[in-house]
C-alpha positions as CSV (number, residue, x, y, z in Angstrom):
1,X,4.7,9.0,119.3
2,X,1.6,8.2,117.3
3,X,0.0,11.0,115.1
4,X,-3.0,10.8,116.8
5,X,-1.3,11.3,120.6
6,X,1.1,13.9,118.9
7,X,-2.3,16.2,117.8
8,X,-3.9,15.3,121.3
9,X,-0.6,16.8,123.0
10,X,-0.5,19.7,121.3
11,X,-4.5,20.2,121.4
12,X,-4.0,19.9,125.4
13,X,-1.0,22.4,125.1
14,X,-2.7,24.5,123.4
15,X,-5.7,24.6,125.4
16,X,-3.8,25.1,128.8
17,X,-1.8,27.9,127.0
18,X,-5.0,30.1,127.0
19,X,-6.4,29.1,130.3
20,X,-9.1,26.7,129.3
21,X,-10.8,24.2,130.8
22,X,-11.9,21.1,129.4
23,X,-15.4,21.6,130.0
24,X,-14.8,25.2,129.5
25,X,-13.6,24.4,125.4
26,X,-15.8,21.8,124.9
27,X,-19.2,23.0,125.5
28,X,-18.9,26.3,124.7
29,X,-16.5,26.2,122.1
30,X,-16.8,23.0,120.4
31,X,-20.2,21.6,121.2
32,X,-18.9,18.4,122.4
33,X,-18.5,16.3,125.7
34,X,-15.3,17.2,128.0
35,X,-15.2,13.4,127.8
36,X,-14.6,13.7,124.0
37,X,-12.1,16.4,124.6
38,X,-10.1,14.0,127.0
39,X,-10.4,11.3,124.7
40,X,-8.8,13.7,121.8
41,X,-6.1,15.0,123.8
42,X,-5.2,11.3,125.0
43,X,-5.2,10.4,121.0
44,X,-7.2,7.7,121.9
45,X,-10.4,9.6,119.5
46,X,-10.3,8.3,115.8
47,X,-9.5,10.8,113.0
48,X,-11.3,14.0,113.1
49,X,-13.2,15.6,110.3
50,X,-11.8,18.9,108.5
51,X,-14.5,20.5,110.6
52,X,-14.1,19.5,114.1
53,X,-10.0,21.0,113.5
54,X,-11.5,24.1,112.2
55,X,-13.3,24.7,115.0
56,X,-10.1,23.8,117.2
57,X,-7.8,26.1,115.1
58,X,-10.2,28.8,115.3
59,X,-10.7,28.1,119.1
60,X,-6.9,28.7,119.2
61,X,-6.3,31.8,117.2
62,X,-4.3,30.0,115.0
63,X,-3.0,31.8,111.7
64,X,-0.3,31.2,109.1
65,X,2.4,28.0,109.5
66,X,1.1,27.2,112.8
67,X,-1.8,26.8,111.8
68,X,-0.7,24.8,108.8
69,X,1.6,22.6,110.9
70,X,-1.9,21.8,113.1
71,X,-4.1,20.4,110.1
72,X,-1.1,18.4,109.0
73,X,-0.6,17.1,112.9
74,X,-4.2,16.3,112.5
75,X,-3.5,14.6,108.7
76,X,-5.5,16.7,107.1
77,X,-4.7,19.8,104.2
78,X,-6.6,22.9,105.0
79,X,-5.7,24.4,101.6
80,X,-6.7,21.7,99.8
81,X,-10.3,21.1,101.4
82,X,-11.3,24.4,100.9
83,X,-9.7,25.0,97.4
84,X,-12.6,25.4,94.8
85,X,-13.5,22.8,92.2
């Protein structure tokens, strides 16, 4: 499976897991279409920026390795973006 469809899975698991909607996490959540959301959870959205997954692992409660093992689903480095220079 395709990085990209292997974040969009786990996006939609996560998302049924605390009884949200599409529309329901995208506007008020997000601030983006339910038609974005779909296209995220079907992998078929490009890469997403460091803050788009914030807001999704924040939106999810997500703490600790979990919420490690989601940035690098995504192919991104939490620690390393917000290390300071």
């Amino acid at each position: 499976m395709e990085r990209r469809q292997a974040f969009g899975v786990e996006v939609k698991s996560l998302r049924k897991q605390r009884g949200l909607s599409q529309r329901d996490l995208a506007r008020n959540f997000l601030g983006i279409t339910p038609r974005t959301l779909g296209k995220i959870e079907r992998g078929e959205r490009g890469f997403l920026d460091h803050d788009s997954v914030t807001r999704l692992a924040n939106c999810f409660n997500l703490e600790g390795l979990a919420r490690e093992e989601f940035f690098v689903l995504a192919g991104l480095n939490e620690i390393s973006l917000n290390e300071d220079y």
